[in-house]
mmCIF file of the N, C-alpha and C atoms, coordinates in Angstrom:
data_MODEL
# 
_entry.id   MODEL 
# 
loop_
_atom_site.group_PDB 
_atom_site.id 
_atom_site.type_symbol 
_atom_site.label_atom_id 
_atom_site.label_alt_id 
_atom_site.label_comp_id 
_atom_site.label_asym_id 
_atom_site.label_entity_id 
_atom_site.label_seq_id 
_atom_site.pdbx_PDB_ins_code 
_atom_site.Cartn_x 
_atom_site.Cartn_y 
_atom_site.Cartn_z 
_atom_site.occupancy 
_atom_site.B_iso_or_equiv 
_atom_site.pdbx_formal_charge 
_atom_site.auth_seq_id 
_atom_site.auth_comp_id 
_atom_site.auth_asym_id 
_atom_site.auth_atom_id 
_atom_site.pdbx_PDB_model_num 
ATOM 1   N N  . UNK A 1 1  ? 139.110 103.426 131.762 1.00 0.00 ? 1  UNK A N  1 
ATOM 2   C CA . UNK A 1 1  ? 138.865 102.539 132.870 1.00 0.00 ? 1  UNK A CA 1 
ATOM 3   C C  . UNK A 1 1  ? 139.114 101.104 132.403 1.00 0.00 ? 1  UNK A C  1 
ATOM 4   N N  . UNK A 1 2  ? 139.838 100.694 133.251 1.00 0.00 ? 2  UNK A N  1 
ATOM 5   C CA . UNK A 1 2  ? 140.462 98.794  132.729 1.00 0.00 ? 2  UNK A CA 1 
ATOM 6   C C  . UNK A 1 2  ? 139.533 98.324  133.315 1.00 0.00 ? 2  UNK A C  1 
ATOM 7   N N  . UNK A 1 3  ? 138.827 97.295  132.273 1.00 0.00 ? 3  UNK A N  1 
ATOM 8   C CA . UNK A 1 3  ? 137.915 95.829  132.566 1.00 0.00 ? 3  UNK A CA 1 
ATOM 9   C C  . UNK A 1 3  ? 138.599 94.993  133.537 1.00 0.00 ? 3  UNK A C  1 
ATOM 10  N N  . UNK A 1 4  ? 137.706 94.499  134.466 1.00 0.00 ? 4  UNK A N  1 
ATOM 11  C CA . UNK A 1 4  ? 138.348 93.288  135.571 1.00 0.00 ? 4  UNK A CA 1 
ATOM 12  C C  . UNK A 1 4  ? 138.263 92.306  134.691 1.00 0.00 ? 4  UNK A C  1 
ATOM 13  N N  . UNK A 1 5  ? 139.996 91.572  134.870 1.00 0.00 ? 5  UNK A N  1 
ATOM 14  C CA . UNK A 1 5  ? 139.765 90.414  134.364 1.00 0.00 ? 5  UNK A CA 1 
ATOM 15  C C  . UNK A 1 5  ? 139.954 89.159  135.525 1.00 0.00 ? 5  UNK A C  1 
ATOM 16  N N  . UNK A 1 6  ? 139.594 87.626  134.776 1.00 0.00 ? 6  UNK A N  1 
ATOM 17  C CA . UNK A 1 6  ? 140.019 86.767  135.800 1.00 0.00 ? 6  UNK A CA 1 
ATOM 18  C C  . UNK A 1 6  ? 141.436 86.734  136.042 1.00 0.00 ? 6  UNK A C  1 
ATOM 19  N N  . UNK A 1 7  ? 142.766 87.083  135.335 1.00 0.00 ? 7  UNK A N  1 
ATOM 20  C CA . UNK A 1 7  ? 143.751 87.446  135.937 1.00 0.00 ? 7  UNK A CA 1 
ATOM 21  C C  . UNK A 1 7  ? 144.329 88.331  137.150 1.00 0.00 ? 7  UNK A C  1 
ATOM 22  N N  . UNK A 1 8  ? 143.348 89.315  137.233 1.00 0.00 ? 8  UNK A N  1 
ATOM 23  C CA . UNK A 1 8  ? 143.571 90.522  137.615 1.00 0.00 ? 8  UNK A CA 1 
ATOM 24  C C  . UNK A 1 8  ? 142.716 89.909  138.859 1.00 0.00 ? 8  UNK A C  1 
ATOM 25  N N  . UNK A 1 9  ? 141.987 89.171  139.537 1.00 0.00 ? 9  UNK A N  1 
ATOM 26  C CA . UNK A 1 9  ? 141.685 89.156  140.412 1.00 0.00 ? 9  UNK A CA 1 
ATOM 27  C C  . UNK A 1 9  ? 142.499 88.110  141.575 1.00 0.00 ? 9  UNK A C  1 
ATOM 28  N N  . UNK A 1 10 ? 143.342 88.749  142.883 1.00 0.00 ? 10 UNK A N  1 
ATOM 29  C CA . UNK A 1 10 ? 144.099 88.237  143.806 1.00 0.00 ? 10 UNK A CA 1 
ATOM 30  C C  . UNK A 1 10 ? 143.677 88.475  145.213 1.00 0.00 ? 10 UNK A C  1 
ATOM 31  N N  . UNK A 1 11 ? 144.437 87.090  145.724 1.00 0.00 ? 11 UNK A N  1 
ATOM 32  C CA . UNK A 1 11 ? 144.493 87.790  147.146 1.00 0.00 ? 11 UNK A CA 1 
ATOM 33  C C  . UNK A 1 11 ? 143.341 87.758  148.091 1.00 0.00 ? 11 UNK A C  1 
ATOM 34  N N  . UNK A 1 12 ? 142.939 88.858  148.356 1.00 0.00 ? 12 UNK A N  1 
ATOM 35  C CA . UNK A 1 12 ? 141.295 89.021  149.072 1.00 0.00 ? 12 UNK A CA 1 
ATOM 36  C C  . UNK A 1 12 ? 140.430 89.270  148.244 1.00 0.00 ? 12 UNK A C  1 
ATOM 37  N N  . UNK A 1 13 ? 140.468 89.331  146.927 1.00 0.00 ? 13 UNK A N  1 
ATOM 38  C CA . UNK A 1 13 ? 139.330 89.320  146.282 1.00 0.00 ? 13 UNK A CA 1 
ATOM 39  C C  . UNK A 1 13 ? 138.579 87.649  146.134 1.00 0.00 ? 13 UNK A C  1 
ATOM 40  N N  . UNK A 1 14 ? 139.454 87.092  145.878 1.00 0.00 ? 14 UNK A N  1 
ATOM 41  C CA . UNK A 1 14 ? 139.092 85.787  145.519 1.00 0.00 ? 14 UNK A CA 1 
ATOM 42  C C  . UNK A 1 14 ? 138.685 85.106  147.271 1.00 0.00 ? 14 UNK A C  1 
ATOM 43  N N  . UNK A 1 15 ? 139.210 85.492  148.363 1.00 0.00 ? 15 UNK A N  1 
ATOM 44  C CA . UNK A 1 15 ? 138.332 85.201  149.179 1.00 0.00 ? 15 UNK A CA 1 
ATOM 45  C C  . UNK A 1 15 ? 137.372 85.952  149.809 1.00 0.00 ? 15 UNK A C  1 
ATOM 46  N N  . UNK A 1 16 ? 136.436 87.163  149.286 1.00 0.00 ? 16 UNK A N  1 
ATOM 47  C CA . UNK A 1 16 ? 135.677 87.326  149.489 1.00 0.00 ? 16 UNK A CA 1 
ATOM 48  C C  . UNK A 1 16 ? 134.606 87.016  148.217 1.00 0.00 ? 16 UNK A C  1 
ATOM 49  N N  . UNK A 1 17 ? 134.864 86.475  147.300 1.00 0.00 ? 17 UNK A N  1 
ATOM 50  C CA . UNK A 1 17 ? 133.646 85.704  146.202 1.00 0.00 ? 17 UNK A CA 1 
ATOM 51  C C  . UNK A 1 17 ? 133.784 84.738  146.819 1.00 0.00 ? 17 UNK A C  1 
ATOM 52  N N  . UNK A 1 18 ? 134.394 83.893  147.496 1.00 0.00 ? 18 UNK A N  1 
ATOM 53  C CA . UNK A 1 18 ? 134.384 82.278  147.922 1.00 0.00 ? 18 UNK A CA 1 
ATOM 54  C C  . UNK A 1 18 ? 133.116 82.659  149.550 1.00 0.00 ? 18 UNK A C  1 
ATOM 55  N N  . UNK A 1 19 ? 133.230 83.486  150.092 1.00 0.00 ? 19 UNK A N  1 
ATOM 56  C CA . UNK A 1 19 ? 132.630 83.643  151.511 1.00 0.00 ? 19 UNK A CA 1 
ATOM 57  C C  . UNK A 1 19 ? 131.343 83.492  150.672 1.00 0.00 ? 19 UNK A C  1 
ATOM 58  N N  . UNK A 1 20 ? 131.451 84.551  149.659 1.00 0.00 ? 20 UNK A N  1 
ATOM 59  C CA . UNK A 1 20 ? 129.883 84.990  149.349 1.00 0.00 ? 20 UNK A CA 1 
ATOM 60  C C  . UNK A 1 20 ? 129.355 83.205  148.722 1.00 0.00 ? 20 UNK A C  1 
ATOM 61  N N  . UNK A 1 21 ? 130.323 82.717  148.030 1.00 0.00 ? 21 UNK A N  1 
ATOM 62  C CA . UNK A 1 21 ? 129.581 81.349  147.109 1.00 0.00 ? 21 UNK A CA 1 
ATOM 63  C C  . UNK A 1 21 ? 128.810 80.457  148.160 1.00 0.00 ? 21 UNK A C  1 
ATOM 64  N N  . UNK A 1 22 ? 129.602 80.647  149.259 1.00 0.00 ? 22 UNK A N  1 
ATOM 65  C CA . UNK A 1 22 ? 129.603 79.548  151.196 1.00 0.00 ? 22 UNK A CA 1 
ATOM 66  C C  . UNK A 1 22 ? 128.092 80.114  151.000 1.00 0.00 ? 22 UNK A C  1 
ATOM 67  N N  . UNK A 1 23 ? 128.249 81.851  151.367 1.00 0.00 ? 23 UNK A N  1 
ATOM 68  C CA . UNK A 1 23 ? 126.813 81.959  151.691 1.00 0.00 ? 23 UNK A CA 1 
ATOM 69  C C  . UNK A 1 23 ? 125.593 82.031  150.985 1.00 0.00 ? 23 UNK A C  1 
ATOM 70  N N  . UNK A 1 24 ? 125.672 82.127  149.651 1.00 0.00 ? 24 UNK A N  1 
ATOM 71  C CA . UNK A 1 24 ? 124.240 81.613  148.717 1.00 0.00 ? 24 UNK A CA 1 
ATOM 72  C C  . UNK A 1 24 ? 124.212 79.818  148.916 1.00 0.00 ? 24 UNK A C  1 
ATOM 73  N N  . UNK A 1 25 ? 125.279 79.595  148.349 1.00 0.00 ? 25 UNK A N  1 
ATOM 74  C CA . UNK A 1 25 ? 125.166 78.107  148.257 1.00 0.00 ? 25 UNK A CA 1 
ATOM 75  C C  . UNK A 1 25 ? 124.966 77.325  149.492 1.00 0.00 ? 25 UNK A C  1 
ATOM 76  N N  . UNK A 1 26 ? 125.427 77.204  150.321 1.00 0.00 ? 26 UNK A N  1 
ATOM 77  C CA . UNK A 1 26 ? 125.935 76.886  151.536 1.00 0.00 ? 26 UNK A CA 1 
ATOM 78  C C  . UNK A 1 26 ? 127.280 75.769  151.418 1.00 0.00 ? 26 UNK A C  1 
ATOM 79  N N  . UNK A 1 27 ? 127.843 75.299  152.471 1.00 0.00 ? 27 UNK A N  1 
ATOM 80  C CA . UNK A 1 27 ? 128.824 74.531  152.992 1.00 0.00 ? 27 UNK A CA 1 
ATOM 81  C C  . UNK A 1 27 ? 128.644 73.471  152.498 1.00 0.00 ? 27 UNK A C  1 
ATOM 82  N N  . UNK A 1 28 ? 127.481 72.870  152.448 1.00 0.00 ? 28 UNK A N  1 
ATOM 83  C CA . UNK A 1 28 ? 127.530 70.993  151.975 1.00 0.00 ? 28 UNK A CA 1 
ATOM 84  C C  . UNK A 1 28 ? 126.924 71.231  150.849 1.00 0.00 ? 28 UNK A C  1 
ATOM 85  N N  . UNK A 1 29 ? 126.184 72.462  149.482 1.00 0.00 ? 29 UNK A N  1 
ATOM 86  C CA . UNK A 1 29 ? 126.287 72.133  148.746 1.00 0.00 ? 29 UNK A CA 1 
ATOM 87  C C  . UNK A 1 29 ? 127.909 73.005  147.392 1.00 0.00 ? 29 UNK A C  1 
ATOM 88  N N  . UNK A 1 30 ? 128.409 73.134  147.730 1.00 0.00 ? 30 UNK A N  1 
ATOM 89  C CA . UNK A 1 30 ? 129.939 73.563  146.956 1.00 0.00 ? 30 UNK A CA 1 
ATOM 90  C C  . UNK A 1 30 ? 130.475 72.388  146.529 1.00 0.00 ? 30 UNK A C  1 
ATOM 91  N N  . UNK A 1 31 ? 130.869 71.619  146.934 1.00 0.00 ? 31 UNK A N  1 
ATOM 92  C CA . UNK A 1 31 ? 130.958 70.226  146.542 1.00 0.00 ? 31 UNK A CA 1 
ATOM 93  C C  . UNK A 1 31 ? 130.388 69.599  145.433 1.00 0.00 ? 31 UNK A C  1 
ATOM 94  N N  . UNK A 1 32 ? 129.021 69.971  145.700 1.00 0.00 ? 32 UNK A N  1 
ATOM 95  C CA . UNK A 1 32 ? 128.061 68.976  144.902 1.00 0.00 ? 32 UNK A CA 1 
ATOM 96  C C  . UNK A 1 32 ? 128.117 70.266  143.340 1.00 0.00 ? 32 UNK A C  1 
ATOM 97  N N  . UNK A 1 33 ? 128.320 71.202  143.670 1.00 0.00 ? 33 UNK A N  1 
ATOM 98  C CA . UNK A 1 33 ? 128.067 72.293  143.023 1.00 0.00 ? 33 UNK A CA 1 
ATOM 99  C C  . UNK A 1 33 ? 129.622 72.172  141.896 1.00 0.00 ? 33 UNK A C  1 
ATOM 100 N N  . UNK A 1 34 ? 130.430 72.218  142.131 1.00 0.00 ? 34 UNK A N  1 
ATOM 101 C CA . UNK A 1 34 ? 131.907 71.475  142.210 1.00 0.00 ? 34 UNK A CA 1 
ATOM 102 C C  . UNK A 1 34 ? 131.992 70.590  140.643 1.00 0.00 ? 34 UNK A C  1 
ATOM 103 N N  . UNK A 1 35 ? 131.177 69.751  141.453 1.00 0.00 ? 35 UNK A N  1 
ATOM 104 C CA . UNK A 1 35 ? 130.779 67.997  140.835 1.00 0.00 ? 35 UNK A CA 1 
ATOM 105 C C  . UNK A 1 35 ? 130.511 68.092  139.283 1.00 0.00 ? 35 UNK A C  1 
ATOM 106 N N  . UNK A 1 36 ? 129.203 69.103  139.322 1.00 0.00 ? 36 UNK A N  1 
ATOM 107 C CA . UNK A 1 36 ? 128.382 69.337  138.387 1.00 0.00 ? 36 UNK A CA 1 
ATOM 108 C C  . UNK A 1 36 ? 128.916 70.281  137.098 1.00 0.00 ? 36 UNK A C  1 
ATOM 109 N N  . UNK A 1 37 ? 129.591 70.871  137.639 1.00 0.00 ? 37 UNK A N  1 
ATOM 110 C CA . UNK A 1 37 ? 130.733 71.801  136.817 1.00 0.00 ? 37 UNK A CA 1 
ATOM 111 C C  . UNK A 1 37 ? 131.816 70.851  135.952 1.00 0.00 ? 37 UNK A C  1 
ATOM 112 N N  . UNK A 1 38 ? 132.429 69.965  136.755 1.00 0.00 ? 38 UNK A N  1 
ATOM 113 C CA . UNK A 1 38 ? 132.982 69.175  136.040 1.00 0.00 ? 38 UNK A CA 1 
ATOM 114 C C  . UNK A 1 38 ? 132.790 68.408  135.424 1.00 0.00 ? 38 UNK A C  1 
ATOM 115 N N  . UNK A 1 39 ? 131.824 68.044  135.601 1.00 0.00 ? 39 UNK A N  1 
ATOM 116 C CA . UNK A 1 39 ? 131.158 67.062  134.672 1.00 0.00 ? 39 UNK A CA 1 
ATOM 117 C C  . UNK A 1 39 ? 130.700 67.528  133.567 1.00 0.00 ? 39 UNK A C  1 
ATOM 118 N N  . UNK A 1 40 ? 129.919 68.978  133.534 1.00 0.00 ? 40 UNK A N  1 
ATOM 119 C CA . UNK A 1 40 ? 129.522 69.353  132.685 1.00 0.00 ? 40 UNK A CA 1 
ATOM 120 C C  . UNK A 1 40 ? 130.678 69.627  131.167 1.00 0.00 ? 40 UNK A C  1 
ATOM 121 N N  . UNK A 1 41 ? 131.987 70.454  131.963 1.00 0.00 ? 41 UNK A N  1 
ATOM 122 C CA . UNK A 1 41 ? 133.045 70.936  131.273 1.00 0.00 ? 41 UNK A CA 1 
ATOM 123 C C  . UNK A 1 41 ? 133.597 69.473  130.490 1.00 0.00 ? 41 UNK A C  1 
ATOM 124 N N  . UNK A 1 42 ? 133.850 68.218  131.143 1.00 0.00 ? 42 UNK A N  1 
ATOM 125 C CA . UNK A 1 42 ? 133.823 67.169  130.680 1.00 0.00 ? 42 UNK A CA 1 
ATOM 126 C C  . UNK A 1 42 ? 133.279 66.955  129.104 1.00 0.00 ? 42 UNK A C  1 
ATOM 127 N N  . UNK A 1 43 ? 131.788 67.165  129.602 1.00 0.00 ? 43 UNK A N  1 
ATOM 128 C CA . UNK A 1 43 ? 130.511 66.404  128.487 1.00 0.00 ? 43 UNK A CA 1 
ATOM 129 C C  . UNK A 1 43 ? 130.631 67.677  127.153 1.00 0.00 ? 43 UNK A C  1 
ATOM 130 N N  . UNK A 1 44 ? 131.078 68.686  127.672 1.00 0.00 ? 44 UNK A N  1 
ATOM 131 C CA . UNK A 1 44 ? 131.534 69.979  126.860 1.00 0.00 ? 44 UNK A CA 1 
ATOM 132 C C  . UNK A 1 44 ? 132.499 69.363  125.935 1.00 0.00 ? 44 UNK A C  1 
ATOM 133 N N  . UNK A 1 45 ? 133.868 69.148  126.498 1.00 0.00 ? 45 UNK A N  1 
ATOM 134 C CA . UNK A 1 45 ? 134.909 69.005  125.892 1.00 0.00 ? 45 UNK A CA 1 
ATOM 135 C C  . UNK A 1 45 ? 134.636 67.559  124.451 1.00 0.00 ? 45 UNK A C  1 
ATOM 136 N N  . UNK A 1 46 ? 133.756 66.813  125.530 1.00 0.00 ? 46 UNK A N  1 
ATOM 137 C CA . UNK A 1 46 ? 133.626 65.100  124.367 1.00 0.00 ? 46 UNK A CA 1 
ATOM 138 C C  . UNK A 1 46 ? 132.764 65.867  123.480 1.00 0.00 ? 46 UNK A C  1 
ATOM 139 N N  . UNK A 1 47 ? 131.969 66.618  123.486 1.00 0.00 ? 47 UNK A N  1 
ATOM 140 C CA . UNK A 1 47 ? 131.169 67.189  122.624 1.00 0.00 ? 47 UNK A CA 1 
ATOM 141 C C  . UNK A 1 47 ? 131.869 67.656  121.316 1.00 0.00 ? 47 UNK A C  1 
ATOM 142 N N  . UNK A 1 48 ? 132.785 68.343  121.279 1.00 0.00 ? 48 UNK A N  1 
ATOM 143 C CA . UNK A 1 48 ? 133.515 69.386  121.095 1.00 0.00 ? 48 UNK A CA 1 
ATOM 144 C C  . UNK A 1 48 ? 134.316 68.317  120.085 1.00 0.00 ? 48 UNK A C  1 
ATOM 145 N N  . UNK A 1 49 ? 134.953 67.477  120.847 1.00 0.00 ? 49 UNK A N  1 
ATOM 146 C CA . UNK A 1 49 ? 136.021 66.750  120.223 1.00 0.00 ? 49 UNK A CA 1 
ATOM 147 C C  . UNK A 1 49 ? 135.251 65.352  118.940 1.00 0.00 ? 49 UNK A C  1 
ATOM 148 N N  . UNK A 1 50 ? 134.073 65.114  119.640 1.00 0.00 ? 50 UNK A N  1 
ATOM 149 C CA . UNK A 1 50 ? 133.058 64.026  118.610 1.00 0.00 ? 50 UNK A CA 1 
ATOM 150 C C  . UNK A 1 50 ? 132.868 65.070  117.324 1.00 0.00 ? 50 UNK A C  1 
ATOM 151 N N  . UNK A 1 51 ? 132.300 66.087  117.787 1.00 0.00 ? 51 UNK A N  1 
ATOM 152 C CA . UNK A 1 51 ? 131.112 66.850  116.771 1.00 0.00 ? 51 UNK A CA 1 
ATOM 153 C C  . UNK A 1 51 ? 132.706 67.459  116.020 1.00 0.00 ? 51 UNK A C  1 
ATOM 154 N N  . UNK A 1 52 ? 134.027 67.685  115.518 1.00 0.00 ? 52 UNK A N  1 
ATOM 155 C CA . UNK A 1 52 ? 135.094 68.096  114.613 1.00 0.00 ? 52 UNK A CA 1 
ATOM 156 C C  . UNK A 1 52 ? 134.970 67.683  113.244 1.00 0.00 ? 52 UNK A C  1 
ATOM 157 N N  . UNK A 1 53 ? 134.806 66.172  112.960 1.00 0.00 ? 53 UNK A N  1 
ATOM 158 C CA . UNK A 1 53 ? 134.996 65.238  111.801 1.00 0.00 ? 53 UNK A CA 1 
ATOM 159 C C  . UNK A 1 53 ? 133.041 64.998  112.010 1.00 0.00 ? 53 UNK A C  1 
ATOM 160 N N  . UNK A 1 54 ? 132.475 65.045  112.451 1.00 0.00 ? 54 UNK A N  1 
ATOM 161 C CA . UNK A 1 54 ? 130.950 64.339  111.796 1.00 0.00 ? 54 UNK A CA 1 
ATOM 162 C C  . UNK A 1 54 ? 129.873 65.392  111.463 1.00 0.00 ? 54 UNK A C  1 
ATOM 163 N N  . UNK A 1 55 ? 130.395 66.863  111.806 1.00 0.00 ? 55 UNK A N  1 
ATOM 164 C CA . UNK A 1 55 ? 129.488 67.546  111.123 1.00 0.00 ? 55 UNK A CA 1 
ATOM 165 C C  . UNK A 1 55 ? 129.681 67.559  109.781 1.00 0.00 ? 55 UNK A C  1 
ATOM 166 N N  . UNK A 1 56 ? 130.543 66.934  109.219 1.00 0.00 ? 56 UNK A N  1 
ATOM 167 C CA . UNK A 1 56 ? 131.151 67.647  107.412 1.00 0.00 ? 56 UNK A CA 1 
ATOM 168 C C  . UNK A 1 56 ? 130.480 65.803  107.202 1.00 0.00 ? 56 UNK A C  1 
ATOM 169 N N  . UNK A 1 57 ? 130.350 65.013  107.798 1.00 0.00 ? 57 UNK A N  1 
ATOM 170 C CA . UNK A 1 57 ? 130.298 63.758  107.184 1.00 0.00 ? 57 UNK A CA 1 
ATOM 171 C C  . UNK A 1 57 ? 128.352 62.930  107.702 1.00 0.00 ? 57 UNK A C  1 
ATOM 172 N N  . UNK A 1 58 ? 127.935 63.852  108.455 1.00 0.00 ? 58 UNK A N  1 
ATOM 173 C CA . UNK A 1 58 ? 126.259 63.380  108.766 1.00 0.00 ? 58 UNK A CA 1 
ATOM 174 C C  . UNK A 1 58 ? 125.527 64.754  107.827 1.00 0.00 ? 58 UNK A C  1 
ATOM 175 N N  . UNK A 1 59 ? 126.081 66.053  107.065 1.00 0.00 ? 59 UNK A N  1 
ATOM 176 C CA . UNK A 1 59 ? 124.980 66.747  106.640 1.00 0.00 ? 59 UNK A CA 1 
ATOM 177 C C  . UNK A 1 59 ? 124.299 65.964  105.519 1.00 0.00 ? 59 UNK A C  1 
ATOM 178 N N  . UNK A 1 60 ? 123.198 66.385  105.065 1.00 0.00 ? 60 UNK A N  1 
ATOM 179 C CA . UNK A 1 60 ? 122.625 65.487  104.135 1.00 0.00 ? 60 UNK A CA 1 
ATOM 180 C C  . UNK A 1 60 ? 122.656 66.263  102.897 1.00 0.00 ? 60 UNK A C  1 
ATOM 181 N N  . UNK A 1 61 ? 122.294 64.846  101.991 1.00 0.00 ? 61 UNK A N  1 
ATOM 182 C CA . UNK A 1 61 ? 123.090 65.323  100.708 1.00 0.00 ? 61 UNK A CA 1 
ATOM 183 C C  . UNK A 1 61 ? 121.684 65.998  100.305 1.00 0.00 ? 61 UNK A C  1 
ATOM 184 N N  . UNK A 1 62 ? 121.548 67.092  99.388  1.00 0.00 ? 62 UNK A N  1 
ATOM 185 C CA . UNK A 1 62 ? 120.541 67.399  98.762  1.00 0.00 ? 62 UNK A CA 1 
ATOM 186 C C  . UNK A 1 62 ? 119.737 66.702  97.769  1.00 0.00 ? 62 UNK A C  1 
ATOM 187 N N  . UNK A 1 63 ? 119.588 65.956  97.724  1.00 0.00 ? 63 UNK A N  1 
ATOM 188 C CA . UNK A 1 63 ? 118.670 64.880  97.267  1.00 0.00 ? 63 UNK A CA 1 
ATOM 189 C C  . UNK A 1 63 ? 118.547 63.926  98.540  1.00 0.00 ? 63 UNK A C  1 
ATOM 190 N N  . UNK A 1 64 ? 118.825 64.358  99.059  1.00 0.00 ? 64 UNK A N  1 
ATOM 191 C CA . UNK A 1 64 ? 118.406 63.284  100.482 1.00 0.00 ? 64 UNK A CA 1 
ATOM 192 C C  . UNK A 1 64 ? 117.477 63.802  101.643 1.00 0.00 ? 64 UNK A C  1 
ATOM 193 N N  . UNK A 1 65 ? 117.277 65.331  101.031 1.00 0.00 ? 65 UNK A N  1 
ATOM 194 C CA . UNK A 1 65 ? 116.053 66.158  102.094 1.00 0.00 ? 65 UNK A CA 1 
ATOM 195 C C  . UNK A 1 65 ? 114.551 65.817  101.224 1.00 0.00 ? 65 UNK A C  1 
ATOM 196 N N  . UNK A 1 66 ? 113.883 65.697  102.667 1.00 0.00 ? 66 UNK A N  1 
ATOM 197 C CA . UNK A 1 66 ? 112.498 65.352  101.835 1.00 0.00 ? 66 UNK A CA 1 
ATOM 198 C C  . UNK A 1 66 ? 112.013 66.533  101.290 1.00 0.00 ? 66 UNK A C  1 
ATOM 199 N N  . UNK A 1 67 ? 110.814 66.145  100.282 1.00 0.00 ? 67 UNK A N  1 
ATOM 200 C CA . UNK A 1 67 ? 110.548 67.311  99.460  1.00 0.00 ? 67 UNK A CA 1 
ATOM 201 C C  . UNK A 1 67 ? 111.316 67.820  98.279  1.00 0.00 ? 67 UNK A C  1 
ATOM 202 N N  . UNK A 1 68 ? 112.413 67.157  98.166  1.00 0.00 ? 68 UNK A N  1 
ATOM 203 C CA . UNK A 1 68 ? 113.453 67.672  97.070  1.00 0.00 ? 68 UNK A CA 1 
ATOM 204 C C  . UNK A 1 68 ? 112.796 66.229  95.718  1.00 0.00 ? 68 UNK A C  1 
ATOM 205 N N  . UNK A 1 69 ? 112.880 66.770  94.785  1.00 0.00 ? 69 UNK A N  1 
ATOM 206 C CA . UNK A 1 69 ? 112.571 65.946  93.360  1.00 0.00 ? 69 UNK A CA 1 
ATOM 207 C C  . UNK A 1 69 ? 113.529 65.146  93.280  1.00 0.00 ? 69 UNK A C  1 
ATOM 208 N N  . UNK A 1 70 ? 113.199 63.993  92.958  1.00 0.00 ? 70 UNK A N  1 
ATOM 209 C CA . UNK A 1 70 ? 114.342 63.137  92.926  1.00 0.00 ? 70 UNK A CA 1 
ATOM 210 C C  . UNK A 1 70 ? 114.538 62.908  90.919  1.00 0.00 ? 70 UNK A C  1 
# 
């Protein structure tokens, strides 16, 4: 049995998940719903692209954790 993928879905499938999103969500909030997605995927991506180069350059050095003997 083949897994549904998001490729694999056309046509009337994709407008009957959109009826259903209308009807949990409603009409005036999809938009706002929309909004929040992108923004998020946004704050994702800067995340993503900051945190490459400063995790190898903010860990701390072992003599720099407390509790360690200096």
């Amino acid at each position: 049995m083949n897994s549904l993928l998001l490729g694999e879905i056309i046509g009337p499938d994709i407008l009957i998940i959109l009826a259903l999103v209308a009807l949990l969500f409603g009409g005036s909030r999809i938009p706002q719903l929309a909004r929040s997605l992108g923004s998020a995927s946004r704050e994702f991506k800067k995340g993503i692209e900051d945190g490459d180069g400063a995790s190898q350059d903010t860990a701390p050095k072992e003599q720099d954790k407390p509790g360690h003997p200096s």
